[in-house]
Each structure stands twice: as C-alpha cells, then as structure tokens.
DRENLUMNU-169647 format. One record per residue (C-alpha): residue number from 1; residue in three letters; x, y, z. Coordinates in steps of 0.25 Angstrom, whole numbers. Example, Ala and Ser with C-alpha at 12.3 -4.5 7.8 and 13.67 -1.06 7.14 Angstrom:
<1 'ALA' <49 -18 31>>
<2 'SER' <55 -4 29>>
REM end
This chain:
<1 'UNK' <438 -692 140>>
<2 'UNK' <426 -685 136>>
<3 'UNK' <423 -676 125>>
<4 'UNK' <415 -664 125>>
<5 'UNK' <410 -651 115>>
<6 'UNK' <406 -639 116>>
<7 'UNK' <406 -622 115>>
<8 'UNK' <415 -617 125>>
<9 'UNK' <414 -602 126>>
<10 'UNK' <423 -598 115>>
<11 'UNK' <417 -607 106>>
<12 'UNK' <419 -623 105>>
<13 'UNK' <425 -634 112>>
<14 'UNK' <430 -648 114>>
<15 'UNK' <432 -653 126>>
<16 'UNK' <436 -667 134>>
<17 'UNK' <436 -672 147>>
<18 'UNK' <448 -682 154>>
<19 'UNK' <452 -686 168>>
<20 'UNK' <440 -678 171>>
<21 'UNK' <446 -664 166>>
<22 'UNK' <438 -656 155>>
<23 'UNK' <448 -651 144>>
<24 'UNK' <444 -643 130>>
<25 'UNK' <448 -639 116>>
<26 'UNK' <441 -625 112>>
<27 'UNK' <444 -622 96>>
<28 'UNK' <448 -609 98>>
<29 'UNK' <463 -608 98>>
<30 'UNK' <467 -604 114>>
<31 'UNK' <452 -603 118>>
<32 'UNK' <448 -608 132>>
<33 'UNK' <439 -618 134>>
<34 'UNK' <429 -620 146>>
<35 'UNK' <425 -633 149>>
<36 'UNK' <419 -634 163>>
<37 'UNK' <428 -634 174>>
<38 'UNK' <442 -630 165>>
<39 'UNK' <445 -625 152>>
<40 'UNK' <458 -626 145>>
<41 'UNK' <466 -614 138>>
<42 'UNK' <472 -620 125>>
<43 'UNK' <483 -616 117>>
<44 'UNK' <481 -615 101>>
<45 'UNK' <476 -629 95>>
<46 'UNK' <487 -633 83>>
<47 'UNK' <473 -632 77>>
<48 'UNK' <470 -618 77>>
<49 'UNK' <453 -618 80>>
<50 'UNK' <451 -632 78>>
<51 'UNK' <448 -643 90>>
<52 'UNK' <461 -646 98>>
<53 'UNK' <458 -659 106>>
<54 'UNK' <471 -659 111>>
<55 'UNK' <472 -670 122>>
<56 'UNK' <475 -664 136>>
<57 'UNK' <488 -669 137>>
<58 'UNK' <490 -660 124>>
<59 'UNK' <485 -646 130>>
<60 'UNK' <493 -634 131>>
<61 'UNK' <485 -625 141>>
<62 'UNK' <480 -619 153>>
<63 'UNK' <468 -623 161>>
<64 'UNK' <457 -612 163>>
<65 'UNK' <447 -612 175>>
<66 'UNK' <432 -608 173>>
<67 'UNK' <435 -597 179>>
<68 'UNK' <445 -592 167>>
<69 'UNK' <459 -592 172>>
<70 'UNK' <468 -601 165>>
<71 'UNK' <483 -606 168>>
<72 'UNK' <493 -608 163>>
<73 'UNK' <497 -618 152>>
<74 'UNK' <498 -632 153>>
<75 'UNK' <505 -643 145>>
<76 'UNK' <498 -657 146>>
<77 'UNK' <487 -662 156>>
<78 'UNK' <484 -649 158>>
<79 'UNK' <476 -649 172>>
<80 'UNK' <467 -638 179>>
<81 'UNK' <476 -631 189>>
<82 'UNK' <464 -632 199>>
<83 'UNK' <464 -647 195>>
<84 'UNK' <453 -656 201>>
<85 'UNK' <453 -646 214>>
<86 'UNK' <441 -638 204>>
<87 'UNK' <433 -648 206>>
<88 'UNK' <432 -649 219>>
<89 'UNK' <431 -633 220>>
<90 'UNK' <418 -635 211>>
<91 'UNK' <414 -647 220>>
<92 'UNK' <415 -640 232>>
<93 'UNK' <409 -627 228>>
<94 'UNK' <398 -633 223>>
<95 'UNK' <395 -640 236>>
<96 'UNK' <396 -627 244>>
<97 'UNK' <386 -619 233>>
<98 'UNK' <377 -630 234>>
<99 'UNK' <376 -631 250>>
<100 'UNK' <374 -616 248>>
<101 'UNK' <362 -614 238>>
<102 'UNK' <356 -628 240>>
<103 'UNK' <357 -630 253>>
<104 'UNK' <353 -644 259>>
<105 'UNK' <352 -651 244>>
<106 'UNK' <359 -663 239>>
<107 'UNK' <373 -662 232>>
<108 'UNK' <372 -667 217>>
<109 'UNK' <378 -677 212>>
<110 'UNK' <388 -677 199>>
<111 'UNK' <391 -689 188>>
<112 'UNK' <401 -691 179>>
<113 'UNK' <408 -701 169>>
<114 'UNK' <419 -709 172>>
<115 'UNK' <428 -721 167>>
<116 'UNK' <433 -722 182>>
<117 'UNK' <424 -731 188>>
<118 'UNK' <424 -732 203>>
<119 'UNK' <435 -736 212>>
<120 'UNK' <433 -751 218>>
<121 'UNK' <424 -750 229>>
<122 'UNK' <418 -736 227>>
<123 'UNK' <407 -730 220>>
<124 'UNK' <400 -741 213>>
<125 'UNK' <391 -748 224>>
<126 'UNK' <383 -759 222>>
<127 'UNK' <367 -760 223>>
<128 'UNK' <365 -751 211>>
<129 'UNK' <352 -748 206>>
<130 'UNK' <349 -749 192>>
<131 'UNK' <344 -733 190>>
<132 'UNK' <354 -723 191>>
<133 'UNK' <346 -715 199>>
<134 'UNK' <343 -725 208>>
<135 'UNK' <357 -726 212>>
<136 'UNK' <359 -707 213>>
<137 'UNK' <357 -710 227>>
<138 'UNK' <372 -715 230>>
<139 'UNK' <378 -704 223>>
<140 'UNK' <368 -693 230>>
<141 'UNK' <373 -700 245>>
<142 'UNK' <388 -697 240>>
<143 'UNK' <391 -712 233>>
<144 'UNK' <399 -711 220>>
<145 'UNK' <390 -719 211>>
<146 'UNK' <395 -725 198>>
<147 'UNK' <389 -731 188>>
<148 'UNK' <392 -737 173>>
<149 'UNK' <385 -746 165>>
<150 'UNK' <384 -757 174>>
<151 'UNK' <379 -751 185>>
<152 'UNK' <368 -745 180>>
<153 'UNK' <355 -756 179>>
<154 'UNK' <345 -746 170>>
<155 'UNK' <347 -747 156>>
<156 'UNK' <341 -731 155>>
<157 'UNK' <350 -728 167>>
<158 'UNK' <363 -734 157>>
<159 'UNK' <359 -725 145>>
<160 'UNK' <355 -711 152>>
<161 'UNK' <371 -714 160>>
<162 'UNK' <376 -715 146>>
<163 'UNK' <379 -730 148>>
<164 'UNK' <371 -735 136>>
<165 'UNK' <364 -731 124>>
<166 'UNK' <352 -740 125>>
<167 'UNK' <339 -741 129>>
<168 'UNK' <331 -752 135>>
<169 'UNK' <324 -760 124>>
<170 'UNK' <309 -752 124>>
<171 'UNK' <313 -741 132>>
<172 'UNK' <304 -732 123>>
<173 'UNK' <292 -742 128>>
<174 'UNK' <298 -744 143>>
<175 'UNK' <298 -728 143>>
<176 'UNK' <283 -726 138>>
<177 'UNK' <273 -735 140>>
<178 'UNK' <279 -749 139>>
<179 'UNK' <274 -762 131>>
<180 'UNK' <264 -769 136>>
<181 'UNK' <267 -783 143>>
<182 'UNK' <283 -779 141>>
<183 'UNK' <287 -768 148>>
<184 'UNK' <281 -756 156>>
<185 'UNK' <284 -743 153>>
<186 'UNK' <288 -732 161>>
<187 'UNK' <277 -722 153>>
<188 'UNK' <287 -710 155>>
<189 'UNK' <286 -707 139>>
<190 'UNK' <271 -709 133>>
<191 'UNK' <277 -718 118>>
<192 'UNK' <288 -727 116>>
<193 'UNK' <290 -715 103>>
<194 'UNK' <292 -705 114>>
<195 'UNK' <303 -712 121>>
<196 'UNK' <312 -715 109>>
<197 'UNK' <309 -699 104>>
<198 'UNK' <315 -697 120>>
<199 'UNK' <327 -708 119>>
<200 'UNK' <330 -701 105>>
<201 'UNK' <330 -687 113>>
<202 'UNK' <340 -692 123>>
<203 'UNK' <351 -700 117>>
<204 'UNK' <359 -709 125>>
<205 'UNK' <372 -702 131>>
<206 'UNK' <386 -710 131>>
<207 'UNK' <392 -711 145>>
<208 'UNK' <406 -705 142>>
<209 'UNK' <413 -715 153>>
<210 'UNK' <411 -729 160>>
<211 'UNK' <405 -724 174>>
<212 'UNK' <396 -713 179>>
<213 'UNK' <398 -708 193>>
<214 'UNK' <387 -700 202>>
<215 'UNK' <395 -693 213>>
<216 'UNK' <387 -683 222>>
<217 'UNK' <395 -669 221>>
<218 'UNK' <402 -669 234>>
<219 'UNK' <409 -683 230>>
<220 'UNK' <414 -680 217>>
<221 'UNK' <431 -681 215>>
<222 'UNK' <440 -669 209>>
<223 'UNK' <441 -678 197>>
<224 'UNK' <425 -682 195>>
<225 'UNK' <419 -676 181>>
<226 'UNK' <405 -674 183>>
<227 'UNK' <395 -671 171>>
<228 'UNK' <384 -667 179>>
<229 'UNK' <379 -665 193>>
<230 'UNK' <365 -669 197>>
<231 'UNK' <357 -664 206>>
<232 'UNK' <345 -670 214>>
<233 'UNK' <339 -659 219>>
<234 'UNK' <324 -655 224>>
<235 'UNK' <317 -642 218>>
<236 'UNK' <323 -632 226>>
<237 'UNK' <338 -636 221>>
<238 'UNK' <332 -640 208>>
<239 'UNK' <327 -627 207>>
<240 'UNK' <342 -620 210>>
<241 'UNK' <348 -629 202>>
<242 'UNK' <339 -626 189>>
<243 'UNK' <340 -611 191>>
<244 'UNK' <357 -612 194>>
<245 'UNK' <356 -621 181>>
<246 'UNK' <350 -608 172>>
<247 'UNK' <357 -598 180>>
<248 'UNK' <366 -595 167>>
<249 'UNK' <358 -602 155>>
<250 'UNK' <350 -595 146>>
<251 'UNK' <343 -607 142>>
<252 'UNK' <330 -610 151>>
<253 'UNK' <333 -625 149>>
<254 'UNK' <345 -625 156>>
<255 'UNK' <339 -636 164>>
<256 'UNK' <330 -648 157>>
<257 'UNK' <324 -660 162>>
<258 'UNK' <324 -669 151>>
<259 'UNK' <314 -682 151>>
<260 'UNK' <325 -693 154>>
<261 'UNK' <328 -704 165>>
<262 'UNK' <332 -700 178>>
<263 'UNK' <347 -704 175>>
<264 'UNK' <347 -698 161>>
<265 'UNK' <342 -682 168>>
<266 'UNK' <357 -684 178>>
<267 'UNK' <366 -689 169>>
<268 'UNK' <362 -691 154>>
<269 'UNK' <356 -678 152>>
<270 'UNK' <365 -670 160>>
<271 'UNK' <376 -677 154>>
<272 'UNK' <372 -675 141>>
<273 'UNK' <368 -659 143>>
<274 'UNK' <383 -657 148>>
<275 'UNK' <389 -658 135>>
<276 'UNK' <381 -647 130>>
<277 'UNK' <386 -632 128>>
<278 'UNK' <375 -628 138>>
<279 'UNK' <373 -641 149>>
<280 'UNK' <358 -639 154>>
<281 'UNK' <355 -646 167>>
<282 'UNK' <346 -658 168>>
<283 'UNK' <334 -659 178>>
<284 'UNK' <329 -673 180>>
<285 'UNK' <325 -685 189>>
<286 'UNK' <311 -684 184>>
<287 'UNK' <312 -700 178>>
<288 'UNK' <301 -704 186>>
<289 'UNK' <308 -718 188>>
<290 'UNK' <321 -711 194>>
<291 'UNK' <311 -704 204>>
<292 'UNK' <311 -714 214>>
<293 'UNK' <327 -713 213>>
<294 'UNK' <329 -700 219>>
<295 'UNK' <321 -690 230>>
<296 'UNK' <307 -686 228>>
<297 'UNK' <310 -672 229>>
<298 'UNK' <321 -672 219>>
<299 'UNK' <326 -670 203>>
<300 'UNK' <338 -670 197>>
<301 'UNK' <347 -659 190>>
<302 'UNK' <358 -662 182>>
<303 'UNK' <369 -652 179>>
<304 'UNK' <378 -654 168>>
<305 'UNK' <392 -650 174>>
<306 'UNK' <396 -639 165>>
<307 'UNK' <382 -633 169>>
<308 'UNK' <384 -637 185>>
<309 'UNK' <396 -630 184>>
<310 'UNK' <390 -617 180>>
<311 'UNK' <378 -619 189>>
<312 'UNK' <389 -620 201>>
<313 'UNK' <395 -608 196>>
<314 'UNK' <382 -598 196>>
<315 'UNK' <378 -603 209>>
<316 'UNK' <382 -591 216>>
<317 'UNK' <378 -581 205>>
<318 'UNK' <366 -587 204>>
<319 'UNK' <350 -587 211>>
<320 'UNK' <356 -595 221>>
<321 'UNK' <362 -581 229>>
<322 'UNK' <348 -576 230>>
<323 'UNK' <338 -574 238>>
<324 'UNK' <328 -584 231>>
<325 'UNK' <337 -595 231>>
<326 'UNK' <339 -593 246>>
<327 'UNK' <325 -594 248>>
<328 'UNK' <326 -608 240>>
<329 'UNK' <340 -612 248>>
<330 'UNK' <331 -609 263>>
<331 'UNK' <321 -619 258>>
<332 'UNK' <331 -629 252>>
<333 'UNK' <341 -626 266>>
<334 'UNK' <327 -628 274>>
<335 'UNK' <323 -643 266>>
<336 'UNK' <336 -648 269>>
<337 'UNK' <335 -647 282>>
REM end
C-alpha cells in the first residue's frame, strides 16, 4: 500500500494504492476524485469535511472513468467495471499511436515497485552487471529485469533506486577532484563543497517495495503499476516527446534535465516528480560514465505516469496531426529503414 497527497480538481486529496488499484478520499462530502486511471464517487463521510481513509473494504460507492461517467453503487472491494481490461486498452493504444507518429523508434520501457519478486526461474538472470544502466539492455530486448538490493553492485545505483540512503565514504571528493594517493576522482563537480551543496539538493528517495522491475511496454501484465515510462530516444523523437510533454502546461519547465546519475534521471527524479501536483518530465542520460551503457545517438525521457497519461491523451489533438510533424515523421520513417 502506498500513500499519496494532493489537489484534486475540487480541492484536496488522499489517496492510496493496493493490489495495484489507485483509490482516494476527497474532503469534500460526495465529491469525486480523480486519481489517474479511476476515481471514486463517495458517499458522505460520518465526518462531514474532514479526511475519511476508510479502508476499501469499507467504501460505499460507484467507480468513475476519466472520462466522467460513473456507476452504480458498490458495497465492499469496490472494483472498476472495465477491471484490469483498461489497461490493456491503454497499452494497446499506445502502441498503435506510437507506430503512427514515431514511426520505426524504440518502444519505451516502464518500471514499477513490487513486493512480488519474480517467479522461480523467470525474470532475475544471472551475469548482472553492477550499473543499472549497464543492465537497460535486457529490458529494451523484451527481458523483464528485476532488481532489489542484492542485485545491484553500485552503491550510487542502490541509493538513486531508493535502496539506500548512503553515500560511499568520500563521495564529495570521488565526485570532484579526488585525494591524492587515495582515490581518483571522477571531476564531474569542481569542490568536494559543491558536491555536498548538490547531495543536500537531491535527497535520497525511499524505495516503497522490495523489488524494482523494468518491463518494455509491450510486456507489461493487466496488473503491473508503472510509475513512469522511460524513453531512449534520438533527437527527432526527443523532440515530439518534449513538445507532447508542454502541449497542455503553462509552465516552460515542464521538462528539466537535472545534474544526477544516469539511474537517478529514469527513476529517482521521475519518481520523485510523480508525487507532485504538476509531474514534470525528466530528460537525462547525460552521466558521462552511463554513456557507454546506452547508443551514441541517444538520451533519455522519463515521464512520470500521471503526466504519460496526459501526453497519451493529447497525441491526436496535438502538433503530431500537422503538416510539420509529418515532415519530422518522413525523416524518422526514412532513418529506420
């Protein structure tokens, strides 16, 4: 179960998750909530206008789509009526949009937190390597790849997951310039001051669940939870991906591309910026020492879920139907080739 807060659009929230279904209080009496995929219509709290975290087996409702119409009401374990068929709708859809406005690039891939770890057998090779990026490839080829504390040999790789809250002893120095005769550093900030200033800037993140899994979108199951997909795209994809993503913000910094690691800019920032009123997406992969990791010609962009879903939802409203992005698409159609 995971907790969450927030503003939902006729005031405030609280909201959980469990068995991978997203439920919410709103403290107004009878107000809807939306919270991503469903939202719930609540009858009167016994405690007119204050929070109601009534545990789902308690809920006298009806579910209501995105799309606004609700049903009837239900009485304990309240499900979706559409049940875990929505998401392979979303799934599906998304393919087919994809194939149609980025023609020839590379399906992203989606992570989430589990307590499930994989069945015996499945999903946790062997031969890992110790970076996290290191080991994308197997999830990009289709692989399910988890990974939880154990598996992961970098102590960096560990903390941006949300594994640990430690740094390696000297990290400000292994980041700048080193100490003479101990270690060398990597010199990617100029002071050991800088990097504590930086580390003070980006607190660690607490993993909410034992294992993280990294499924490419096609193989993702009715009953996976993602918290943000991640794209490796080149500059042309890039490019559709960055403008879809300010397509309905105000905000010219509904994309950033904060100075971290190359794990930290798929999942720790992402992560982070989805429990935000306002998710922004996260451009990265410019760690220098992830480089060698992933193709020359590519970054990263990580969408938070609640804002893929509303980039998945403007697509065909968007520049995508114009006659500049179809000059973009031929090129993109004609490099795939």
């Amino acid at each position: 179960m995971r907790a969450e807060v927030g503003l939902g659009t006729l005031g405030s929230w609280r909201g959980w998750r469990e068995g991978g279904r997203r439920f919410g209080v709103h403290l107004r009496t009878g107000g809807a909530l939306g919270t991503g995929l469903t939202c719930l219509w609540f009858l009167p709290s016994p405690l007119a206008g204050e929070w109601a975290l009534w545990p789902p087996d308690a809920l006298r409702g009806g579910i209501c789509t995105a799309e606004g119409g609700c049903g009837t009401g239900l009485a304990g374990g309240a499900t979706d009526s559409r049940g875990t068929s929505m998401q392979t709708e979303m799934r599906e859809r998304f393919v087919d949009l994809w194939e149609k406005h980025f023609p020839k690039s590379e399906l992203p891939i989606a992570f989430y937190y589990t307590e499930e770890g994989p069945a015996e057998g499945a999903g946790r090779a062997g031969g890992l390597a110790a970076c996290v990026i290191a080991n994308l490839p197997r999830a990009r080829k289709g692989e399910a790849l988890w990974l939880d504390t154990e598996a992961i040999g970098c102590p960096g790789g560990r903390r941006y997951l949300g594994f640990s809250q430690e740094l390696r002893p000297g990290f400000e120095h292994f980041l700048s310039c080193g100490v003479p005769g101990v270690m060398a550093g990597e010199r990617y900030k100029k002071t050991p001051e800088l990097v504590k200033e930086l580390m003070r800037q980006q607190p660690p993140m607490q993993a909410p669940a034992r294992w993280i899994v990294f499924k490419r979108w096609d193989k993702l199951g009715e009953a996976d939870d993602p918290a943000a997909v991640v794209f490796l795209a080149r500059p042309d994809a890039l490019s559709g991906l960055f403008t879809l993503a300010n397509f309905d913000a105000s905000d010219p910094q509904a994309v950033i591309a904060p100075f971290c690691a190359g794990c930290a800019s798929i999942v720790q920032h992402p992560y982070v910026e989805g429990r935000g009123a306002r998710p922004r997406a996260v451009l990265g992969m410019f760690d220098v020492s992830a480089r060698p990791y992933v193709p020359a010609e590519t970054l990263s962009f990580a969408a938070p879920w609640p804002l893929f879903e509303r980039m998945v939802a403007n697509m065909e409203e968007s520049f995508l139907i114009t006659d500049s992005w179809k000059k973009v698409r031929a090129r993109m159609a004609k490099a795939g080739e």
